[in-house]
VEXMI-670308 format. One line per 4 residues: number of its first residue (from 1); their letters; for each residue z negated, x, y of N, C-alpha, C. Coordinates in pm, whole numbers. Each point is the difference from the previous one (the first is absolute). Layout:
N
NUM> a> Z,X,Y,Z,X,Y,Z,X,Y; ...
// end
This chain:
167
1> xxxx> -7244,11749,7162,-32,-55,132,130,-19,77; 71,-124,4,77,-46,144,-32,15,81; 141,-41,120,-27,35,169,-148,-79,67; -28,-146,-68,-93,-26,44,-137,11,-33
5> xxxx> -39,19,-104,-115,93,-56,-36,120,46; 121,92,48,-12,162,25,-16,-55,188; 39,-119,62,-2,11,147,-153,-52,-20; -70,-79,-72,-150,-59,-1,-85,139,-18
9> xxxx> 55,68,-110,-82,99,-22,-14,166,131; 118,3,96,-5,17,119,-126,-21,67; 65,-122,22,-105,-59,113,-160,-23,13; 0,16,-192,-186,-14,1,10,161,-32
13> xxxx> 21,82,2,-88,166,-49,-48,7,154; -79,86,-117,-125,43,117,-29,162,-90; 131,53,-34,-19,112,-53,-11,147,67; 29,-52,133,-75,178,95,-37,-115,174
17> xxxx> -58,109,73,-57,-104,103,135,-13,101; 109,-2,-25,78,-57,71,28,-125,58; -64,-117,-121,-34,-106,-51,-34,-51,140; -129,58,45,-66,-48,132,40,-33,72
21> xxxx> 119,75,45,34,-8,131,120,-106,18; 38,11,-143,137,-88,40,20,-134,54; 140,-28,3,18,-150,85,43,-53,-97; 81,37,-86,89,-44,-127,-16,127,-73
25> xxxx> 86,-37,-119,69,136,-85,116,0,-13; 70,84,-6,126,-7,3,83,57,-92; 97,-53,-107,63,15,-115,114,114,-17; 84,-124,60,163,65,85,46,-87,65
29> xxxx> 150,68,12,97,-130,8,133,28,-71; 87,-77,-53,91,-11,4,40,-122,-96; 78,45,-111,27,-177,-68,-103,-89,-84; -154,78,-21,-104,-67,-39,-47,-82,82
33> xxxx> 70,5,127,-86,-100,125,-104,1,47; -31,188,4,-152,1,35,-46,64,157; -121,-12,37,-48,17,71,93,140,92; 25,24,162,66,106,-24,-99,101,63
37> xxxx> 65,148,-15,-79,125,33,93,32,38; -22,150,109,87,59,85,24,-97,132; -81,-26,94,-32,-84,82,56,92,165; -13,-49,113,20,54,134,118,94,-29
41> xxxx> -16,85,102,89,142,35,51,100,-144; -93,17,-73,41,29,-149,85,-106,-94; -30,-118,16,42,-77,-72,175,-46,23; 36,31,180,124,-30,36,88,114,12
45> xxxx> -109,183,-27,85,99,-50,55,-33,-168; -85,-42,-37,17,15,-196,141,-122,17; -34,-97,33,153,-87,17,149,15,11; -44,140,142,156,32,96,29,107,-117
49> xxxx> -136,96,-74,89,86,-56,27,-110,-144; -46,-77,-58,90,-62,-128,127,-73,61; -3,-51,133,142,-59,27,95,92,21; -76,181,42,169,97,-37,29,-4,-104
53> xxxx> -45,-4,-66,81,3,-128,28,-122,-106; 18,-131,106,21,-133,-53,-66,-66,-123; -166,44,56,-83,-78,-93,-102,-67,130; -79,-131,-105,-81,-36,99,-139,-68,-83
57> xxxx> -144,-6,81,-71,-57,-103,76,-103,-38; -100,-40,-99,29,-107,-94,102,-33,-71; 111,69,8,156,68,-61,7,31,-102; -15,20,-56,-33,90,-125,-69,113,11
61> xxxx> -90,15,145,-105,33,-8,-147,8,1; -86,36,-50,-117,-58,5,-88,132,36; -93,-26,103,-115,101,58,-159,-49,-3; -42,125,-33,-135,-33,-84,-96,104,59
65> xxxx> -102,-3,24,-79,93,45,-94,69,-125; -74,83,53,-69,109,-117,-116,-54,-29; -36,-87,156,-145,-61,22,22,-98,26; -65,-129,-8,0,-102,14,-105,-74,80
69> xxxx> -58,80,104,-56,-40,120,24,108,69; 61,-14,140,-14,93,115,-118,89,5; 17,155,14,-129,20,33,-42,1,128; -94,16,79,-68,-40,133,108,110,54
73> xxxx> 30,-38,107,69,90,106,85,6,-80; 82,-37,-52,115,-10,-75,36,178,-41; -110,65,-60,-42,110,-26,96,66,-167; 18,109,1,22,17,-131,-38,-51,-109
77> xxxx> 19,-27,-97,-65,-29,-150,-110,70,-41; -166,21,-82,-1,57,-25,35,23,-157; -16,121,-113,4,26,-62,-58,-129,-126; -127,1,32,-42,-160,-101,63,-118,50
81> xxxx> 1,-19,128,64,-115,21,162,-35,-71; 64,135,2,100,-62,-86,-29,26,-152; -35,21,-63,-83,13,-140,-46,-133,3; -98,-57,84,23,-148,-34,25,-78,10
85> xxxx> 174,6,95,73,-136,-14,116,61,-116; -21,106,-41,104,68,-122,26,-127,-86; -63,-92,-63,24,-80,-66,99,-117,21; -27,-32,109,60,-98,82,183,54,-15
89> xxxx> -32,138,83,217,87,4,17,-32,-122; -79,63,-77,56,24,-141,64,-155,-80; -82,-111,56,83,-104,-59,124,-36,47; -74,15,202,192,-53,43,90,69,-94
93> xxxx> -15,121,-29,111,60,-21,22,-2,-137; -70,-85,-90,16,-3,-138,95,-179,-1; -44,-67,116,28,-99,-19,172,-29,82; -3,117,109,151,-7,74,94,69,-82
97> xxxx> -50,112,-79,103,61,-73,106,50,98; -64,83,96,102,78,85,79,92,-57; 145,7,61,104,115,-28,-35,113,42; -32,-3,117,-40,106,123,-148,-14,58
101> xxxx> -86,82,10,-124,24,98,-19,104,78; 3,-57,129,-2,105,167,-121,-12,18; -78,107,-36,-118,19,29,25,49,167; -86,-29,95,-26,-44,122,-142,62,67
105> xxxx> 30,157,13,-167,62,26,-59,107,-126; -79,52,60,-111,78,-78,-58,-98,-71; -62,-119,-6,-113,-31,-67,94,-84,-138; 119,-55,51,94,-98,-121,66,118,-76
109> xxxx> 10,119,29,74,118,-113,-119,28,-54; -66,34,54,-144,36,-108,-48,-89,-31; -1,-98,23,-41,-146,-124,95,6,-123; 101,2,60,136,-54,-140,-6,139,-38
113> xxxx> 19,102,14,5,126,-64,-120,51,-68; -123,-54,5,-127,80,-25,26,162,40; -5,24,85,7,151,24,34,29,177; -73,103,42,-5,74,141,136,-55,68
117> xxxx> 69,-2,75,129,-18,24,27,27,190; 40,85,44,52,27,121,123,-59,36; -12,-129,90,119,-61,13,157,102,77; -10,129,27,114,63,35,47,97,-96
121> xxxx> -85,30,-90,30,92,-124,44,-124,-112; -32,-120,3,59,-50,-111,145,-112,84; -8,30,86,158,-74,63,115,-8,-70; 88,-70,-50,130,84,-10,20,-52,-163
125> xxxx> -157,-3,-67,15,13,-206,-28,-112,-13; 69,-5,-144,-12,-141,-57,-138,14,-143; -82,-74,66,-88,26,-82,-10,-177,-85; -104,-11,-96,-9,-101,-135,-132,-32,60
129> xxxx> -55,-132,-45,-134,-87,10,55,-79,-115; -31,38,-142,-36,-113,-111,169,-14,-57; 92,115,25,135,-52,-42,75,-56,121; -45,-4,120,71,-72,107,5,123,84
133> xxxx> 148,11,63,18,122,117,-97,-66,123; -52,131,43,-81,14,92,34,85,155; 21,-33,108,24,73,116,-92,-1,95; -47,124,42,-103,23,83,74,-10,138
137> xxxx> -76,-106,122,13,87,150,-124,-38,62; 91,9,178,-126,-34,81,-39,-151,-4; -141,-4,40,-48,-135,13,90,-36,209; 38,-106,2,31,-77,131,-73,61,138
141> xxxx> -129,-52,-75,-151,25,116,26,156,12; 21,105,-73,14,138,51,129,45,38; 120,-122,-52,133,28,127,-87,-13,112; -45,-100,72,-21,-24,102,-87,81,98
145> xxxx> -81,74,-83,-69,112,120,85,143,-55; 51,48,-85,117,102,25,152,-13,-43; 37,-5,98,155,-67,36,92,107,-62; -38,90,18,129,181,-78,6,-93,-136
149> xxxx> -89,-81,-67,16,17,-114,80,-137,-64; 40,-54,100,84,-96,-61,114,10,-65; 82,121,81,106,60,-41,-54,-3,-189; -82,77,-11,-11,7,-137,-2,-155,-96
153> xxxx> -86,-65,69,-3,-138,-57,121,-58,10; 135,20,81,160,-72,-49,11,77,-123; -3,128,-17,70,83,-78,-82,-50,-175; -164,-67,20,-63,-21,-134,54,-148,-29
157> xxxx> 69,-76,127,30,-120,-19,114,22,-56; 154,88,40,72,27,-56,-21,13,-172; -58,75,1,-10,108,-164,-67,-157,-30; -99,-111,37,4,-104,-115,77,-94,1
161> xxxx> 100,11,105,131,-126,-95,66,81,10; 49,141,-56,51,49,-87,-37,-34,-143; -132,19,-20,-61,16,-115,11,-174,-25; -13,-94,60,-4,-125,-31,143,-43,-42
165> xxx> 110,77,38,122,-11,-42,65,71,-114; -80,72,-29,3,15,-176,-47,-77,-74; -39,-109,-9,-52,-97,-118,98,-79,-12
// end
């Protein structure tokens, strides 16, 4: 399945009731030319922090969500809901062949990791998804209602172009 088969096959699931509510679905963005995610006040934190460290979408980077419809109230993920857009990540990422993946939140480390994951106990490690280094932090949307913790989010941005500067 190509970018445009896997964006058709998006847009028609109707594989958890997220389906309902949506306006669109949404893929990613970056050099596939797709739809973007990370929108408003989250979307222009995730920016300022890839421009510290002189990256930017669509750069040689590409951002992808776990889910592929908003949930109502722009609410956490739940547990099935990402189980069934699992198919969908699993291709971007078979088909981008990423160097690096910044998982972004509780619900994108425990997707890509299959396993429990506390985003402040796993800070800091370089973890694997399929042979590809993996880095856990905060999601944007939870910089934004606790601010102490950004400090931490330079320091996970640091440690990944460190880690991006070993390849």
């Amino acid at each position: 399945m190509g970018w445009d088969e896997l964006r058709d096959a998006v847009s028609a699931c109707r594989a958890c009731d997220l389906c309902k509510q949506r306006k669109q679905a949404v893929l990613g963005v970056g050099d596939a030319h797709a739809d973007e995610p990370f929108v408003g006040q989250a979307g222009k934190l995730l920016d300022a922090m890839l421009a510290a460290i002189d990256l930017k979408r669509g750069d040689n980077v590409y951002i992808a969500n776990t889910v592929k419809c908003r949930p109502p109230g722009n609410r956490t993920p739940e547990p099935s809901e990402t189980a069934a857009c699992w198919p969908f990540l699993a291709r971007q990422i078979a088909l981008l062949q990423p160097k690096l993946i910044v998982a972004l939140g509780r619900p994108a480390a425990q997707t890509l990791l299959q396993a429990e994951v506390k985003i402040g106990a796993a800070r800091g490690q370089l973890f694997e998804h399929q042979g590809i280094p993996l880095i856990v932090s905060y999601h944007p949307a939870y910089l934004l209602r606790n601010l102490p913790d950004k400090a931490k989010a330079w320091e996970d941005l640091c440690f990944m172009r460190k880690t991006m500067k070993g390849f």
